[in-house]
BASE-752677 format. One record per residue: residue number from 1; residue in three letters; x, y, z of N, C-alpha, C in turn. Coordinates in nm, 3 decimals. Example, Ala and Ser with C-alpha at 12.3 -4.5 7.8 and 13.67 -1.06 7.14 Angstrom:
BEGIN
<1; 'Ala'; <1.319; -0.569; 0.780>; <1.230; -0.450; 0.780>; <1.320; -0.330; 0.780>>,
<2; 'Ser'; <1.285; -0.225; 0.708>; <1.367; -0.106; 0.714>; <1.290; 0.003; 0.787>>,
//
This chain:
BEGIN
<1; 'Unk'; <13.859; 30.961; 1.654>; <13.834; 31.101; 1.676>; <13.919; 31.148; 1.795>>,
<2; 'Unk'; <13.991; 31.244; 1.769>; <14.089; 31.289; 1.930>; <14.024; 31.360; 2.017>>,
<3; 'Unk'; <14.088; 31.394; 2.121>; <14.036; 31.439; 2.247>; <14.014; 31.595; 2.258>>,
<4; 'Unk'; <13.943; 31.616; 2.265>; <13.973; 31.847; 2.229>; <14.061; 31.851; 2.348>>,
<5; 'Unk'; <14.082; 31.995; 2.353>; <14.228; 31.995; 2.453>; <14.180; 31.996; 2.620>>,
<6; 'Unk'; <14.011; 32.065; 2.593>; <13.955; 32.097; 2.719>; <13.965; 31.898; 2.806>>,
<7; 'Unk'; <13.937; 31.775; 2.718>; <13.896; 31.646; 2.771>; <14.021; 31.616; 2.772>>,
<8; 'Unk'; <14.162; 31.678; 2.708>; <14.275; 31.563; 2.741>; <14.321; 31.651; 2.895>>,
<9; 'Unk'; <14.321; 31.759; 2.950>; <14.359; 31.841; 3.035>; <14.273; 31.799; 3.146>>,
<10; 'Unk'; <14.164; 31.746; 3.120>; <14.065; 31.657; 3.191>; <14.061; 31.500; 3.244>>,
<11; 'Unk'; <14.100; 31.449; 3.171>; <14.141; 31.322; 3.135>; <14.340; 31.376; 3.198>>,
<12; 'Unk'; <14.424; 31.439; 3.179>; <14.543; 31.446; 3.266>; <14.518; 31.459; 3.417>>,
<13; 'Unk'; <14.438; 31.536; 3.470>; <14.387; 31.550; 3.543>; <14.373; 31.447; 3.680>>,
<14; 'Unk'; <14.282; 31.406; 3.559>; <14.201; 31.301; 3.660>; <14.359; 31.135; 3.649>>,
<15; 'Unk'; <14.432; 31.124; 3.583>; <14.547; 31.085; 3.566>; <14.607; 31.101; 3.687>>,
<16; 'Unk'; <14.674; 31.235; 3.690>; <14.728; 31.261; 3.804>; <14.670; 31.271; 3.990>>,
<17; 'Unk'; <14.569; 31.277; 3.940>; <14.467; 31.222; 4.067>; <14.471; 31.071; 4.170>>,
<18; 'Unk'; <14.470; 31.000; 4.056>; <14.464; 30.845; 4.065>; <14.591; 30.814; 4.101>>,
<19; 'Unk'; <14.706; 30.841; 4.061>; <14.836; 30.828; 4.043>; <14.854; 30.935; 4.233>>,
<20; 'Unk'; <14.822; 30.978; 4.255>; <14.829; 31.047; 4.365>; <14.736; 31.016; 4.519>>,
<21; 'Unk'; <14.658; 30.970; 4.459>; <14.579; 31.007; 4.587>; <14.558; 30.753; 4.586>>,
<22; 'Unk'; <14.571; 30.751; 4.498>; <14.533; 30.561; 4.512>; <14.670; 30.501; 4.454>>,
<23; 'Unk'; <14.755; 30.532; 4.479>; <14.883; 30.451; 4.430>; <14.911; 30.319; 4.487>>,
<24; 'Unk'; <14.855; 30.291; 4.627>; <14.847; 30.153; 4.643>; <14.728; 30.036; 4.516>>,
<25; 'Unk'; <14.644; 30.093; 4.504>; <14.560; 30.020; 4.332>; <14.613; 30.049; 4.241>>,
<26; 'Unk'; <14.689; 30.161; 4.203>; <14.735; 30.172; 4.028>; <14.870; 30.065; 4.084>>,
<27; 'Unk'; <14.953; 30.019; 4.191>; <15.024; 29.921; 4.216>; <14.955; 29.818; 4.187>>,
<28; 'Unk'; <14.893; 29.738; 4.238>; <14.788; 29.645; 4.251>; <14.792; 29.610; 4.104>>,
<29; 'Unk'; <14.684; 29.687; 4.039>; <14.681; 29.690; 3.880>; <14.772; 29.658; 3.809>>,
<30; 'Unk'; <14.885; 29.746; 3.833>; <14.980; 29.761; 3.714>; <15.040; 29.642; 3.744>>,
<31; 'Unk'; <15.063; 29.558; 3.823>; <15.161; 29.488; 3.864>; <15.170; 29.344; 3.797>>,
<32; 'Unk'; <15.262; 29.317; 3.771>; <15.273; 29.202; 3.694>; <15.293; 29.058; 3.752>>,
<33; 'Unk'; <15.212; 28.989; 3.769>; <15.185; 28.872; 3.819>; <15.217; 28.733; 3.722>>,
<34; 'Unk'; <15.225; 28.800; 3.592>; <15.219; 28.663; 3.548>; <15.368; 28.623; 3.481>>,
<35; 'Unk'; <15.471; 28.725; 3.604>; <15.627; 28.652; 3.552>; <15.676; 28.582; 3.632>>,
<36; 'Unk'; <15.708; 28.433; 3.601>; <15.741; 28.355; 3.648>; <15.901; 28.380; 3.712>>,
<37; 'Unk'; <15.957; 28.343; 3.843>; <16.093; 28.366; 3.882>; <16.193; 28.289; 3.808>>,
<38; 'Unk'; <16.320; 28.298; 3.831>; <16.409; 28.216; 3.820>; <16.428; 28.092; 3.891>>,
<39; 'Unk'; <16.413; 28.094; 4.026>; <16.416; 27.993; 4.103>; <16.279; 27.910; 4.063>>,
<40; 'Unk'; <16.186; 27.919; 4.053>; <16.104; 27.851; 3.991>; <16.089; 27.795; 3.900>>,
<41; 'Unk'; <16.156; 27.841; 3.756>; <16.154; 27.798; 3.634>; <16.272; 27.693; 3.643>>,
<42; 'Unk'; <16.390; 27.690; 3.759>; <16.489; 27.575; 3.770>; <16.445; 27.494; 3.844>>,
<43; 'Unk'; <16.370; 27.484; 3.925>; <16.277; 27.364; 3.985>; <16.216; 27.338; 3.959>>,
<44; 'Unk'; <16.074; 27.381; 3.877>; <16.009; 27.345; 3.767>; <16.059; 27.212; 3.666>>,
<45; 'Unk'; <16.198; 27.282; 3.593>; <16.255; 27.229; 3.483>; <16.280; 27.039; 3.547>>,
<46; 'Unk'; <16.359; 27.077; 3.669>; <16.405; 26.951; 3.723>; <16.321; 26.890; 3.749>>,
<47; 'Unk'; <16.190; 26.913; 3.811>; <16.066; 26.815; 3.852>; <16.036; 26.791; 3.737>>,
<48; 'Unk'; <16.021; 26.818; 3.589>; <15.947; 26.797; 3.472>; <16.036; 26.650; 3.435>>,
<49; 'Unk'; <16.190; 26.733; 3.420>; <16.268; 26.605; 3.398>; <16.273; 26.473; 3.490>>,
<50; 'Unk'; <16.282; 26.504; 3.590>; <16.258; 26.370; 3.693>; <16.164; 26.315; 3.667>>,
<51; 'Unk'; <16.025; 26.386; 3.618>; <15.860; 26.315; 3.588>; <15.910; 26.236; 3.474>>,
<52; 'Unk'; <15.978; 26.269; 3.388>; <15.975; 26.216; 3.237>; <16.152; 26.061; 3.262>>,
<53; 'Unk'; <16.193; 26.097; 3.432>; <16.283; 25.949; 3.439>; <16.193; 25.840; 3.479>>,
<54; 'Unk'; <16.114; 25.900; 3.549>; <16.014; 25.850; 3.621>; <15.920; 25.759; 3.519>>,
<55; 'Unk'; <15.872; 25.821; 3.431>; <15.795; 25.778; 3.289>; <15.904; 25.653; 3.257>>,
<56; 'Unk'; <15.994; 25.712; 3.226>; <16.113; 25.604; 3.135>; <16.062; 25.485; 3.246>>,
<57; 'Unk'; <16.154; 25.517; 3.343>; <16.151; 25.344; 3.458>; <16.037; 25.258; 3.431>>,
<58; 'Unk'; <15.865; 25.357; 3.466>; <15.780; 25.317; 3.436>; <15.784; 25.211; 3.304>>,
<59; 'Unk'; <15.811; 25.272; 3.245>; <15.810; 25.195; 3.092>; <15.897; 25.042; 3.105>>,
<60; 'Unk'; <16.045; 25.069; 3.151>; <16.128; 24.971; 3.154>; <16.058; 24.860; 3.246>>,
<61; 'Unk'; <16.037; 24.899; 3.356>; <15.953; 24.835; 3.471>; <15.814; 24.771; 3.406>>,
<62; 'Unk'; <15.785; 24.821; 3.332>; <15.689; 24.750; 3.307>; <15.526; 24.752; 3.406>>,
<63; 'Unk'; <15.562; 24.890; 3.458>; <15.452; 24.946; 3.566>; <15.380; 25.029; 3.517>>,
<64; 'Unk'; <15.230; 25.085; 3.473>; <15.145; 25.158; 3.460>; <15.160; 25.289; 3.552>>,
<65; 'Unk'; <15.138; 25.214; 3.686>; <15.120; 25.342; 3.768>; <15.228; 25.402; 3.834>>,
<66; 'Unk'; <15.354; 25.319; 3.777>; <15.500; 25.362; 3.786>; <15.505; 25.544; 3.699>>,
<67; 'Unk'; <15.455; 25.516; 3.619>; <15.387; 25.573; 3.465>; <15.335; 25.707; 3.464>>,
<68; 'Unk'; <15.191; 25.643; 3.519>; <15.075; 25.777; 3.596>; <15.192; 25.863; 3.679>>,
<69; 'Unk'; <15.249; 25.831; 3.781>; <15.318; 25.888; 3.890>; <15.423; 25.939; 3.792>>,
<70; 'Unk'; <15.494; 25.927; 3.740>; <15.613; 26.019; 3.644>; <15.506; 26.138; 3.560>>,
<71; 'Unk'; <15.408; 26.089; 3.518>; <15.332; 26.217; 3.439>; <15.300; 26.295; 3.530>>,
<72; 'Unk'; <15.281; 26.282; 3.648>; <15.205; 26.367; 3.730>; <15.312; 26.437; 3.884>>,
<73; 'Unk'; <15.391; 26.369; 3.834>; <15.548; 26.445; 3.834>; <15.619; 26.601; 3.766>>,
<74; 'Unk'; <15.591; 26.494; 3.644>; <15.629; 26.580; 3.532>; <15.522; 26.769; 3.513>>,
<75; 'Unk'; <15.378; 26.675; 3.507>; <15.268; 26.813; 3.511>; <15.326; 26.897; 3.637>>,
<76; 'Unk'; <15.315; 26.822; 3.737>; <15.365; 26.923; 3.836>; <15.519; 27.026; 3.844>>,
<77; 'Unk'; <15.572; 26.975; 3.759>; <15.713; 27.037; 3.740>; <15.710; 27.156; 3.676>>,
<78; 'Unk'; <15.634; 27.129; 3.548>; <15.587; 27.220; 3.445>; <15.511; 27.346; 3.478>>,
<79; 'Unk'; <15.418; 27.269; 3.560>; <15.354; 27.415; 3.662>; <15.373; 27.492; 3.725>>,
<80; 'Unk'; <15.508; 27.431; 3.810>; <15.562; 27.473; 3.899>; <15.652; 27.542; 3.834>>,
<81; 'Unk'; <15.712; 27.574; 3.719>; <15.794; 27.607; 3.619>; <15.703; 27.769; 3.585>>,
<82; 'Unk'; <15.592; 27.719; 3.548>; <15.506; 27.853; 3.481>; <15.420; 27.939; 3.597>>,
<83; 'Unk'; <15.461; 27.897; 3.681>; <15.387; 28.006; 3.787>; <15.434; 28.105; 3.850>>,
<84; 'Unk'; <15.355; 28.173; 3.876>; <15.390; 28.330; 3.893>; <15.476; 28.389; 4.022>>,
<85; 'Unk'; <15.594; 28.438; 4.026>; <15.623; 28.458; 4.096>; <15.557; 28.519; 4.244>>,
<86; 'Unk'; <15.642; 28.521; 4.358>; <15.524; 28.538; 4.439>; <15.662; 28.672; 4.515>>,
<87; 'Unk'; <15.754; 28.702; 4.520>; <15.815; 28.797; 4.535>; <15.809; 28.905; 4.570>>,
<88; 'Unk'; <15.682; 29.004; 4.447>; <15.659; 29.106; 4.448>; <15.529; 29.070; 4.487>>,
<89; 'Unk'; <15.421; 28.989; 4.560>; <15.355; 28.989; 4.585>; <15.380; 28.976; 4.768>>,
<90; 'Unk'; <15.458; 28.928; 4.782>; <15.523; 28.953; 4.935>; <15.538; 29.082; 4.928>>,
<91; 'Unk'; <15.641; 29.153; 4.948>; <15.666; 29.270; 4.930>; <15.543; 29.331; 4.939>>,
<92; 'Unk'; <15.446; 29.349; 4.804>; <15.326; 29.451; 4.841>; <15.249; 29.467; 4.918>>,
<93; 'Unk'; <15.253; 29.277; 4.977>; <15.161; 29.242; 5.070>; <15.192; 29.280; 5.198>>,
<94; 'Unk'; <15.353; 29.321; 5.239>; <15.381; 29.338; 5.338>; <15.354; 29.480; 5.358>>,
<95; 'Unk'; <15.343; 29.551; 5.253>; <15.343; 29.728; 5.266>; <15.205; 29.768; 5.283>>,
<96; 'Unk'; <15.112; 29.653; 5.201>; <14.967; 29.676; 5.169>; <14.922; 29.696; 5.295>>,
<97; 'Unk'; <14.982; 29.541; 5.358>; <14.920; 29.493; 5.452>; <14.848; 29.604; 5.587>>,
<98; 'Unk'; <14.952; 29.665; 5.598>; <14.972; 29.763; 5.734>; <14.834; 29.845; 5.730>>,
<99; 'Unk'; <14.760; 29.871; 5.751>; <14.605; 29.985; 5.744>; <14.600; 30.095; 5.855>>,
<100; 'Unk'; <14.586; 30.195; 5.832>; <14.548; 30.317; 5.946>; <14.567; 30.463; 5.828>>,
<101; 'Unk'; <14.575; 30.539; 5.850>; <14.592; 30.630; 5.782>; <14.684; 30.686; 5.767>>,
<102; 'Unk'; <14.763; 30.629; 5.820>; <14.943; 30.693; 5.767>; <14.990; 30.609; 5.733>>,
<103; 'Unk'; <14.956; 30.463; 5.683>; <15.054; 30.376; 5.633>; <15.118; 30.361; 5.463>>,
<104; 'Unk'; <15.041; 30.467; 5.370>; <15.117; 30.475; 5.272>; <15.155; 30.622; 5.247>>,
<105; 'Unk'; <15.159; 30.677; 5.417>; <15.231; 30.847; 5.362>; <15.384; 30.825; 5.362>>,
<106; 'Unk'; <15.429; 30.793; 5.470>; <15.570; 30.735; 5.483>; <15.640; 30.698; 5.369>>,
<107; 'Unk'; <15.560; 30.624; 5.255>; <15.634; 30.548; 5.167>; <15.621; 30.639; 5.084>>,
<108; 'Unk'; <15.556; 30.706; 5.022>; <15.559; 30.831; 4.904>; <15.688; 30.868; 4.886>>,
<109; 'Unk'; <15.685; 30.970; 5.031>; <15.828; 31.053; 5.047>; <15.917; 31.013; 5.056>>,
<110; 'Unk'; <15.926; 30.888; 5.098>; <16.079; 30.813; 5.178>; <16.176; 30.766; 5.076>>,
<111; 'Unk'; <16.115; 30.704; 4.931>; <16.177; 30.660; 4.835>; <16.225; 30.788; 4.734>>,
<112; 'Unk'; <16.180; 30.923; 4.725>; <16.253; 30.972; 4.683>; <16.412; 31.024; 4.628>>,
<113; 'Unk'; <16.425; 31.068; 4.820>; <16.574; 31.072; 4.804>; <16.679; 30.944; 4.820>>,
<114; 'Unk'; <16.611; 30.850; 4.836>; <16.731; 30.721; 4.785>; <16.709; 30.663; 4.689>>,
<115; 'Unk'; <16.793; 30.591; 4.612>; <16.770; 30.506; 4.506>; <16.662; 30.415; 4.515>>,
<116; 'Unk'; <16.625; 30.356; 4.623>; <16.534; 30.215; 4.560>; <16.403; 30.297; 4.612>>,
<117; 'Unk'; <16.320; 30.160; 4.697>; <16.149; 30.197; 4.712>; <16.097; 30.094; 4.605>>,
<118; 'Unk'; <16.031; 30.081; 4.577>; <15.959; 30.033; 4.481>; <15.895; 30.088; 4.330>>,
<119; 'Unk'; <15.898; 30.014; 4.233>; <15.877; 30.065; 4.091>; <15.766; 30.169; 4.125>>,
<120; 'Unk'; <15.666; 30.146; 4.122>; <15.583; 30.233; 4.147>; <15.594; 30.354; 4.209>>,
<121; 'Unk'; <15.672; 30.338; 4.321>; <15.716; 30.461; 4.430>; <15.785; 30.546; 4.289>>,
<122; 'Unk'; <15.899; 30.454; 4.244>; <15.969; 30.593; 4.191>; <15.887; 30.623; 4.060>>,
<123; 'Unk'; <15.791; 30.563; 3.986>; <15.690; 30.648; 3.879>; <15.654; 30.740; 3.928>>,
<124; 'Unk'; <15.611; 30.730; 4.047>; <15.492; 30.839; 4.107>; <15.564; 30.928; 4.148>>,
<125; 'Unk'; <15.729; 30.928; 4.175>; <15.774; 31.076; 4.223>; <15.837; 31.104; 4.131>>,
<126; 'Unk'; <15.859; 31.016; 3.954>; <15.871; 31.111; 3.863>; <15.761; 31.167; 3.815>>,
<127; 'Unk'; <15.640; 31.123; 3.827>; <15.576; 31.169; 3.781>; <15.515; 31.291; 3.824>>,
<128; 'Unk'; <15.511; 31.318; 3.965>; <15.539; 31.444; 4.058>; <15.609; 31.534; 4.047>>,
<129; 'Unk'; <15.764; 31.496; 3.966>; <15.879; 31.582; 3.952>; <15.799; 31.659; 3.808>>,
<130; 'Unk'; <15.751; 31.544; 3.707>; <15.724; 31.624; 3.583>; <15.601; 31.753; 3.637>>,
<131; 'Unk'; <15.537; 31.666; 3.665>; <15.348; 31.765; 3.707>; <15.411; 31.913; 3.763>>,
<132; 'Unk'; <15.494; 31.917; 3.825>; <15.549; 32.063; 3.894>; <15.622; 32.129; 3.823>>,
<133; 'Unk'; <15.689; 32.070; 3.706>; <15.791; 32.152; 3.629>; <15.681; 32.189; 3.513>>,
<134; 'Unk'; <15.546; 32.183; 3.496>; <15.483; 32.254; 3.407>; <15.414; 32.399; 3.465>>,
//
């Protein structure tokens, strides 16, 4: 069933609210945690493979816990392979971090007129640019 026009103008609304007044949480939220880096997924790869030379020797050697220790090599490589970057979690953490009441006015405005700022920064001042041109 769709929205009558009075609940989507309501529902925009309250959109542009959230997006305005809590942009440090719709960051938070939106933010994607579960992509693994580059530098990680190549150290990862190499600890997996070293776990699995490690396994081999084990084997040749004729050692069990030569063995255990290459698998648990290897798990750790793999993990270390699939985990989440921590990048953009620096970063937010460093902007988050700051508390008083001017610490996310600065950043609104500031990323406008230059190219970077952060993803979010520049949604929210297109999305500012659109909200005013209606």
């Amino acid at each position: 069933m769709p929205l009558s026009e009075q609940e989507q103008r309501l529902l925009e609304e309250m959109e542009r609210s959230l997006y305005q007044n809590d942009s440090d949480f719709v960051a938070r939220v939106t933010k994607r945690q579960g992509r693994p880096t580059y530098t990680s997924i190549t150290l990862g790869v190499l600890g997996a493979l070293a776990g699995v030379a490690v396994i081999i020797l084990g084997l040749v050697i004729r050692q069990p816990l030569i063995g255990v220790v290459g698998f648990v090599l290897m798990l750790a490589g793999v993990l270390f392979a699939l985990r989440p970057g921590f990048r953009a979690a620096r970063s937010g953490g460093a902007q988050g971090g700051t508390s008083g009441p001017g610490a996310s006015g600065p950043r609104k405005g500031g990323s406008s007129g230059k190219g970077g700022g952060s993803f979010m920064d520049r949604m929210n001042d297109r999305w500012d640019k659109r909200s005013q041109d209606r």
